[in-house]
N, C-alpha and C positions, 0 to 999 in steps of 0.2 A: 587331467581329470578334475570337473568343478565339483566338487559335492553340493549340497544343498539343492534349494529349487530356482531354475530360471525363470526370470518375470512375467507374469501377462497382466496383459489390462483388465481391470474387473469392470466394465463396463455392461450395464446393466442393460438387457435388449431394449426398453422404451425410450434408453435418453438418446439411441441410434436415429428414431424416428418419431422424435417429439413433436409433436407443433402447439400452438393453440389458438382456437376462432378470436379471442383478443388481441391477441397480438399480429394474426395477418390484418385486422379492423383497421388498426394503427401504425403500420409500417409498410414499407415497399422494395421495390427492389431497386438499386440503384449505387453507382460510383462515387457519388459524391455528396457530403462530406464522408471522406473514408471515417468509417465506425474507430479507428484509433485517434482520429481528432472531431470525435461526432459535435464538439461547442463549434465549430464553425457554421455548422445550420443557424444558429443567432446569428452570423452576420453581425459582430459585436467586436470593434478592435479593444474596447476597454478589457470583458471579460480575456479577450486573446491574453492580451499583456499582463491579467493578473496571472494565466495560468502561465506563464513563461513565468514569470519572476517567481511561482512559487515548485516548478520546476529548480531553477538555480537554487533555492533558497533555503525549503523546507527542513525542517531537521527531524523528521520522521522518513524522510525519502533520500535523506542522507547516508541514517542508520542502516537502511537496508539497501543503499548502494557498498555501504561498507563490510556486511555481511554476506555479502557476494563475494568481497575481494575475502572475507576469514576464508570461507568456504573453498574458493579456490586452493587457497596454502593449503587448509584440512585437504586437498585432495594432492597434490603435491609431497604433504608426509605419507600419504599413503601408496602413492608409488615409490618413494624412497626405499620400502621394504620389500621391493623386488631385489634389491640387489643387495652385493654384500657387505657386512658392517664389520667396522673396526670396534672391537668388542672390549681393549684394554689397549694403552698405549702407554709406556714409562721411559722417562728417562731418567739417569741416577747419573750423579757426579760424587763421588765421596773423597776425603782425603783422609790419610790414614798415618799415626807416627807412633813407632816403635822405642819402648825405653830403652834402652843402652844400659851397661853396668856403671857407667859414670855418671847417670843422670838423663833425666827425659829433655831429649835433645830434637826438635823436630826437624832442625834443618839437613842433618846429618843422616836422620830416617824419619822422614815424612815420603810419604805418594802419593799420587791420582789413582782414579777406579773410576773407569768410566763404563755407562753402559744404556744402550737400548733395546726395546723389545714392543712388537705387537703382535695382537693376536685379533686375527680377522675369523669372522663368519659368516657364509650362506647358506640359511634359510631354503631349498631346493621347492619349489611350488605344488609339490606333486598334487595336493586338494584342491588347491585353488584358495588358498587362502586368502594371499597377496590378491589374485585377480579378484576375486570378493569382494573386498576393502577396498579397491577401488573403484569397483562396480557401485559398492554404496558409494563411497567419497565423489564420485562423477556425478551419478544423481541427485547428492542431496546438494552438490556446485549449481545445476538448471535449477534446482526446489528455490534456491537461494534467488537466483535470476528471475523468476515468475512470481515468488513473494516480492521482488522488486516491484514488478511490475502488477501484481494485485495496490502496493501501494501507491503508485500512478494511477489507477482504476479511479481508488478510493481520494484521493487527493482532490483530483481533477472534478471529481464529481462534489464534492463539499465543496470546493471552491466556486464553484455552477451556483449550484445550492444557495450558498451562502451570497454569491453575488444578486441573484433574483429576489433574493429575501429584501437584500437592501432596496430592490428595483420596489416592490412590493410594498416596503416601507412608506420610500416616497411618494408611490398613488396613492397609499390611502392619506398621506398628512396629508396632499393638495386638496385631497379631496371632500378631509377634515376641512381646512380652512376655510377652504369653497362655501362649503355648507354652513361654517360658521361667521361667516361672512353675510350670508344671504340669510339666518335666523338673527342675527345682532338688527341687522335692517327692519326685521319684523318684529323686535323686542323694542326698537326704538318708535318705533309707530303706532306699536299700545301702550309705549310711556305718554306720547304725545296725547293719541284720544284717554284714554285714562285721567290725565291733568284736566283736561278739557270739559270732564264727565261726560265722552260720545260713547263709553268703555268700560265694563267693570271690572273689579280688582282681577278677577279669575283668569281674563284673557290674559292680563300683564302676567302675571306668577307664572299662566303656563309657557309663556313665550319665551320667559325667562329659562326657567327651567329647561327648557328643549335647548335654547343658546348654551347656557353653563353646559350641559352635559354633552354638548357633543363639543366646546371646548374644552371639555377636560380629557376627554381623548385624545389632544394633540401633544400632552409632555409624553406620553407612552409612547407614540409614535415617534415621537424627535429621539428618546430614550432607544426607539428598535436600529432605526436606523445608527446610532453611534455604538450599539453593539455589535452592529455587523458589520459597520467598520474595523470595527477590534478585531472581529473573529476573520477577517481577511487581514487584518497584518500578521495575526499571528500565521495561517496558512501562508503568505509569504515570506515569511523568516524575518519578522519584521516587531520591532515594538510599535503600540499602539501610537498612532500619531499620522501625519497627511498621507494619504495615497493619491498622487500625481498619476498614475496605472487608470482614475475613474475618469480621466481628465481629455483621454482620445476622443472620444464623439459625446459631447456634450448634451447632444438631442438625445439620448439615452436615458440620462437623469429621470426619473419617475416613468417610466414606459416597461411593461410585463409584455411580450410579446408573447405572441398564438401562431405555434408550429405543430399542423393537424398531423402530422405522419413522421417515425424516424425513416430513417436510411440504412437499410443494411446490405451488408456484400454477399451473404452467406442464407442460409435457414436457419434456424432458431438452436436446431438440436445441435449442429455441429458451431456454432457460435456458443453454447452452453458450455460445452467439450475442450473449447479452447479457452476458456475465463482461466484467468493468472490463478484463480485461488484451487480450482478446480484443476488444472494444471501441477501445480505446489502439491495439492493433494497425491496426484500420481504417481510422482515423483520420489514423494516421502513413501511409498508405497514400495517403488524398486530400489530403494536407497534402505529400507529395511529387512526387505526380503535377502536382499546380499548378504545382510548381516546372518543371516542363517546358515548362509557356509558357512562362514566365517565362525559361527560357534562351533559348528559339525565338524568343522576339518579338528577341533580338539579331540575328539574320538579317535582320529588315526595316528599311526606314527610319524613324529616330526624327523627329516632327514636332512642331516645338515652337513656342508664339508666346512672343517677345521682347520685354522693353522696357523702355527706361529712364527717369526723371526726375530732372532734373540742376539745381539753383537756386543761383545764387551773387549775392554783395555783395561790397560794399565801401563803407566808412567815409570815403571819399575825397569831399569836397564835388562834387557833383552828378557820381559815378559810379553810372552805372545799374543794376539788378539782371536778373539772367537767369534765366529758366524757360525751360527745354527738353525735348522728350519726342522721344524716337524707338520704335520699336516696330515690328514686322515678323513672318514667318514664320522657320523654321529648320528645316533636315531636314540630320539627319548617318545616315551611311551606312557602317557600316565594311564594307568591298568587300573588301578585301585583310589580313583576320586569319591566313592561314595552317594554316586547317583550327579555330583558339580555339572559337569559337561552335559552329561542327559538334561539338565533338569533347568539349565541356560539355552541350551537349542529349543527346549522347550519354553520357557519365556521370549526369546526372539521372535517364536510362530504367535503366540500368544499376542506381541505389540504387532504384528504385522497384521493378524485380524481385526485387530482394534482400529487399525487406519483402514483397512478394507471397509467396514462399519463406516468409518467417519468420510470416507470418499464418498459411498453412497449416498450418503445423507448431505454432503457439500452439494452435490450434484442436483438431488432432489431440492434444495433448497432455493437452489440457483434457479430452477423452473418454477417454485413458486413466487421468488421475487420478478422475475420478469412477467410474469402470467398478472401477479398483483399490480405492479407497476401498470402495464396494457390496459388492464378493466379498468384502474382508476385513469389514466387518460382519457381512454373514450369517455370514460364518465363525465368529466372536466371538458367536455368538446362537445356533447349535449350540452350541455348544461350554458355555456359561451353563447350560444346565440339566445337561448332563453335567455338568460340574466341581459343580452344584449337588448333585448327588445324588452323586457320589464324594467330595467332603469331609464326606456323613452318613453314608456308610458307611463312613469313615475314621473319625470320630466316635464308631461305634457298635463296630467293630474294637475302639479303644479299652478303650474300657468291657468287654468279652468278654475281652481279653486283661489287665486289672489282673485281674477277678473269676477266671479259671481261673490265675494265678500267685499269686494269692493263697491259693489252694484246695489250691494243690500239682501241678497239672496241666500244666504248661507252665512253661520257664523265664524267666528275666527278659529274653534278646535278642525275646521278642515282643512283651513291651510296649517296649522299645524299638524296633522296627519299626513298632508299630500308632503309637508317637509322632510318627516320623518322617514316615508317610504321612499323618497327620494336618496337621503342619506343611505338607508340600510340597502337600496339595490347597488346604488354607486361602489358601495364598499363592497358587496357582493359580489359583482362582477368582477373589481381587481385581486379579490381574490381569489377566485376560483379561476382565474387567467391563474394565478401565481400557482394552486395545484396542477394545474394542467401541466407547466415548466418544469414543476418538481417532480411531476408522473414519468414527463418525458426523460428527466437527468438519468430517474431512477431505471428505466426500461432500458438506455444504453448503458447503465452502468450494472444491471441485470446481465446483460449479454456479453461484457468483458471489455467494453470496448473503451479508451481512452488509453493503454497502455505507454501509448508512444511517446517519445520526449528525445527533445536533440542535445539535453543536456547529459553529461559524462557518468560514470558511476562515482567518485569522487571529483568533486571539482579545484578547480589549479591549487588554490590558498590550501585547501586538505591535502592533498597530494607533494606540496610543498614542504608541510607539518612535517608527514609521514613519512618522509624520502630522509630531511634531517635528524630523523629517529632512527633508522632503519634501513638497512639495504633492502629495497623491493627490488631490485633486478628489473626487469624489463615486464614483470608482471602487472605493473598499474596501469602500463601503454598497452598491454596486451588485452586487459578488460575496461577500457578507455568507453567502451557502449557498444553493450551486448544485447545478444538480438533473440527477441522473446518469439522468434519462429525457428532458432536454430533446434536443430536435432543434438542428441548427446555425444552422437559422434565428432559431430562438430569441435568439440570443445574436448579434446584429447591431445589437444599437442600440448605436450612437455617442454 
């Protein structure tokens, strides 16, 4: 008999049959790239190999490989208490000497006394106590496996993130220099007429000023990009210094790429349902609920069989030796706690609502980051071809306002204007290419998707540590890379 309540999923009737008009706008149906390695849609071996090395490397995706491996033992003590325990074990050696009337004389009367005894007990299951404890302890071992796997989610996608930024970085410095390249050219042409007196002071000051200021946008930008070199060694496991990882397709360097649609294997609602963290949530959900027998079974009485075996000697010429065994039943009964046991079954129900609460709201939450991620994509994908065609006719401005101040028909503040708008579409359009990537990261990384990795839950060098510390048994080969679609049955052999 289990006391307590058995689990269900509190799954809310909308997140069954979610969708939303953003996110079919911006996504499709389709195999390939599978939603657990959604960065190969870049088509990028650099970003590949950052995310492999920080796969091997990271020390956030370590921690919770290794919190996998606690979690396993935690559930391993807790089948231990199916069976029965040796409750006291003694051994005694004593020697013993007798005075004599002529003096204490040990050799003449000295002995041995020897003796051992244990006493064992089992715990008999009748509530379900033990099955309880391990009901939680098995759950919260998967809770442990999909918090792994939330931090793959998360990992994978900052590493995205962060590699695009630096992509980002680099088009706007070209694009800096570009342009300050081609206003130093026009700052030099009103030194010239200036000197000349073809030009007065106002053209030179402004033409200056337009050059300084859009070179002094360029230490920021050398500045972004060297932080986000940082911020990718550290995501690699790495101190700050060369990554050879940027070095596979070198045509990559300064290029934001435009990926109008993701790829998914599934719908929306049932991809929500399966996010690591969302997952994690469920988990801790039936890994507390357990815990509610597990306070209730204190309400009943505990039944337990007894018993001990007791053997002794002695060294003493023809003292006999004893074997004794007793053994029996036992029920203990706490009657009179004072409200203890009520009023802990009662706090167990209490955190187990609390996570019921907080699942909803993971869940809930997960649909507005995907829905928000969707809207700001398409947004960023309108927006790509406008800006595409406003930086060619900024472009073309340009070129129309050198050729008529050249001719005599216009003064020099247009070509500085048509420079200006030149400059701010250029930078515009790389940018809003960079939100589109980040819209995209964020929409696959809404949906759950990047969890996979071929790398181990500890790897060799830790496992090496941990073995000449510690007998693991066969338990470190045995969660060598576990698999974030197993069921919980799965994961019950002993």
């Amino acid at each position: 008999m289990l006391v307590g309540p058995d689990f269900h999923p509190q799954h809310e009737d909308w997140s069954e049959t979610w969708t939303s008009a953003s996110i079919e706008l911006v996504t499709q149906q389709g195999s390939q790239p599978d939603v657990r390695q959604w960065w190969q849609i870049f088509s990028d071996q650099n970003l590949e190999r950052l995310i492999a090395q920080a796969d091997e490397r990271n020390g956030d995706l370590k921690i919770a490989g290794l919190r996998v491996i606690e979690a396993r033992a935690q559930l391993g003590i807790a089948v231990a208490g199916r069976y029965p325990q040796v409750q006291q074990a003694n051994a005694d050696v004593l020697y013993s000497a007798r005075k004599r009337s002529d003096g204490f004389n040990p050799r003449s009367g000295g002995y041995w006394q020897y003796g051992v005894s244990f006493s064992v007990g089992w715990e008999l299951d009748f509530w379900g106590r033990f099955s309880r404890a391990i009901e939680s302890a098995d759950a919260a071992f998967f809770a442990a496996q999909a918090n792994r796997d939330d931090a793959l989610v998360l990992l994978h996608a900052q590493v995205a993130t962060t590699y695009f930024t630096l992509r980002t970085a680099e088009a706007r410095l070209r694009i800096a220099r570009e342009n300050a390249q081609l206003q130093e050219r026009s700052y030099e042409i009103t030194q010239r007429l200036f000197k000349s007196g073809e030009s007065d002071e106002l053209d030179l000051q402004q033409a200056k000023t337009q050059y300084l200021g859009t070179l002094s946008s360029i230490p920021d930008l050398e500045s972004q990009i060297v932080l986000a070199r940082h911020a990718l060694s550290v995501l690699i496991g790495r101190p700050p210094g060369p990554l050879p990882e940027l070095d596979a397709q070198p045509d990559k360097e300064g290029v934001v790429p435009l990926v109008s649609r993701a790829v998914l294997q599934d719908v929306p609602a049932n991809l929500l349902l399966r996010r690591p963290d969302v997952r994690a949530a469920e988990l801790q959900m039936a890994s507390q609920s357990a815990l509610i027998g597990v306070a209730k079974a204190d309400l009943y009485p505990s039944v337990s069989l007894l018993g001990s075996l007791v053997w002794s000697a002695s060294s003493l010429t023809g003292a006999p030796s004893t074997l004794s065994f007793a053994g029996g039943p036992s029920i203990t009964w706490n009657l009179f706690d004072h409200g203890k046991i009520t009023n802990n079954v009662r706090v167990q129900d209490a955190r187990l609502q609390q996570l019921i609460v907080a699942y909803q709201d993971t869940v809930r939450e997960a649909a507005r980051e995907a829905d928000d991620a969707a809207t700001a994509l398409g947004s960023a994908l309108q927006r790509d071809s406008i800006l595409h065609d406003a930086q060619g006719a900024a472009r073309r401005s340009l070129t129309l306002a050198n050729t008529i101040y050249r001719e005599g028909y216009s003064d020099f503040q247009r070509v500085l204007d048509a420079q200006r708008a030149l400059f701010a579409q250029q930078d515009a359009f790389v940018v809003n290419r960079s939100n589109a990537v980040a819209s995209l990261i964020a929409l696959y990384k809404a949906v759950g998707g990047g969890w996979y990795s071929e790398q181990p839950l500890v790897d060799p060098a830790t496992r090496q540590q941990m073995q000449q510390r510690t007998d693991w048994g066969d338990l470190l080969n045995e969660l060598n890379v576990p698999s974030a679609t197993a069921s919980p049955s799965a994961g019950r052999s002993r």
